[in-house]
KELUM-661613 format. One record per residue (C-alpha): residue number from 1; residue in three letters; x, y, z. Coordinates in pm, whole numbers. Last residue first. Example, Ala and Ser with C-alpha at 12.3 -4.5 7.8 and 13.67 -1.06 7.14 Angstrom:
// KELUM-661613
R   n res   east  north     up
R   2 SER   1367   -106    714
R   1 ALA   1230   -450    780
// end
This chain:
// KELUM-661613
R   n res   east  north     up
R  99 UNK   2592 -11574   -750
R  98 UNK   2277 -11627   -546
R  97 UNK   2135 -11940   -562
R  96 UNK   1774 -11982   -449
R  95 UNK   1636 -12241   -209
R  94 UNK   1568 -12019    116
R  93 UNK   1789 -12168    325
R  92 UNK   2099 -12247    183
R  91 UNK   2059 -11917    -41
R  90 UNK   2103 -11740    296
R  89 UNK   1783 -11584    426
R  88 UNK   1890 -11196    503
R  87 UNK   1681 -11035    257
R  86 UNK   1378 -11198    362
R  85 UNK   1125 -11194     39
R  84 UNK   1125 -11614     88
R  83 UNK   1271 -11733    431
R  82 UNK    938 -11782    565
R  81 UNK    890 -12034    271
R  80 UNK   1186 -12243    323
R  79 UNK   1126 -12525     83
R  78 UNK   1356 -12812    196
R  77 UNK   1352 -13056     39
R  76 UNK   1263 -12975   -355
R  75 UNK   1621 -13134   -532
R  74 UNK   1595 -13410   -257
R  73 UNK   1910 -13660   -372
R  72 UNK   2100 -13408   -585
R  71 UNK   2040 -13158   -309
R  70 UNK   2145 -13395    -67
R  69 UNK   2443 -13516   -235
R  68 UNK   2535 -13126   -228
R  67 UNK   2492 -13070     99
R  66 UNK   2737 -13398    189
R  65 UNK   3023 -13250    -31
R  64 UNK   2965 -12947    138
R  63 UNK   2980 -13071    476
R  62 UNK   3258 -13327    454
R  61 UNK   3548 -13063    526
R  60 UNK   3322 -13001    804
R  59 UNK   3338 -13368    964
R  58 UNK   3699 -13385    902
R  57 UNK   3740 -13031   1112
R  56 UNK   3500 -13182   1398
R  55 UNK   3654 -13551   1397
R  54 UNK   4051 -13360   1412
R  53 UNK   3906 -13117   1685
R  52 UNK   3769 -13404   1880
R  51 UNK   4055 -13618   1838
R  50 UNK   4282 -13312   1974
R  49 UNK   4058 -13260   2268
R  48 UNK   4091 -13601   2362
R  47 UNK   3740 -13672   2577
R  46 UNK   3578 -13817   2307
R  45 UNK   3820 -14121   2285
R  44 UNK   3615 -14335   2468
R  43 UNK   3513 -14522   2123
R  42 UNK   3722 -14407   1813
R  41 UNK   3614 -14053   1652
R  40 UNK   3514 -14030   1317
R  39 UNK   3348 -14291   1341
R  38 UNK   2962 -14189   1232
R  37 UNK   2849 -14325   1608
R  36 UNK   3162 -14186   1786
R  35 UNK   3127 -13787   1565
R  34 UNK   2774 -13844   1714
R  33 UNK   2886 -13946   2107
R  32 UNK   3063 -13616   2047
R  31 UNK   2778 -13429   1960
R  30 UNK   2589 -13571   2306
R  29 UNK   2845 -13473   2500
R  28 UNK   2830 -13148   2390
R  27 UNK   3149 -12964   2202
R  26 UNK   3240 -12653   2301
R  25 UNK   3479 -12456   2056
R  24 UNK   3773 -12218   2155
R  23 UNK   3903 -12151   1790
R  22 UNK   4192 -12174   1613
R  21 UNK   4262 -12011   1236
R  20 UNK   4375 -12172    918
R  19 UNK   4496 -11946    624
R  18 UNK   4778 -12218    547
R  17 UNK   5058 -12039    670
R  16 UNK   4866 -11905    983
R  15 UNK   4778 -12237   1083
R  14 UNK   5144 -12401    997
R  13 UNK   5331 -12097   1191
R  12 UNK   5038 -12185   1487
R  11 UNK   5138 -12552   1486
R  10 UNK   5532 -12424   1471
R   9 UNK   5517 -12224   1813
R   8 UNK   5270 -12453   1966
R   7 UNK   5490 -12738   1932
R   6 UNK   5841 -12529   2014
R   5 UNK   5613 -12440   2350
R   4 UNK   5619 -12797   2384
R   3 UNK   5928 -12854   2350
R   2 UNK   6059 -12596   2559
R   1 UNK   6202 -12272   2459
// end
């Protein structure tokens, strides 16, 4: 086996040991000049696949911290209406919490 296939071999024995999966994700230009502008990726490096997968996991292991500053921020923004009576609505959306 060669070292790179060794690579693979032991990044997808760390995934699966840590209840991480891989995904084929495309990521618009204009989403990686974002994940530039908030630094999470260094200038002209949004072409490296593996940056862009490090700034996109990073960015999501932010998200829930970041939802709930906004909620303490903006405790009324946003009121879904439609979403109200629609079964399907997540509580994200519609403003209730569901537990």
């Amino acid at each position: 086996m060669d070292r790179t296939a060794r690579e693979r071999s032991a990044r997808w024995r760390d995934r699966r040991r840590i209840g991480a999966i891989a995904v084929k994700l495309d990521v618009a230009p204009k989403h990686r000049r974002a994940l530039e502008a908030i630094g999470l990726i260094a200038p002209g490096n949004g072409c490296n696949p593996e940056a862009v997968a490090w700034a996109v996991a990073r960015y999501l292991d932010t998200a829930s911290a970041m939802q709930a500053m906004g909620e303490a921020l903006y405790p009324d923004w946003p009121k879904d209406e439609e979403a109200e009576g629609d079964e399907t609505a997540s509580p994200q959306n519609s403003g209730k919490n569901e537990e």
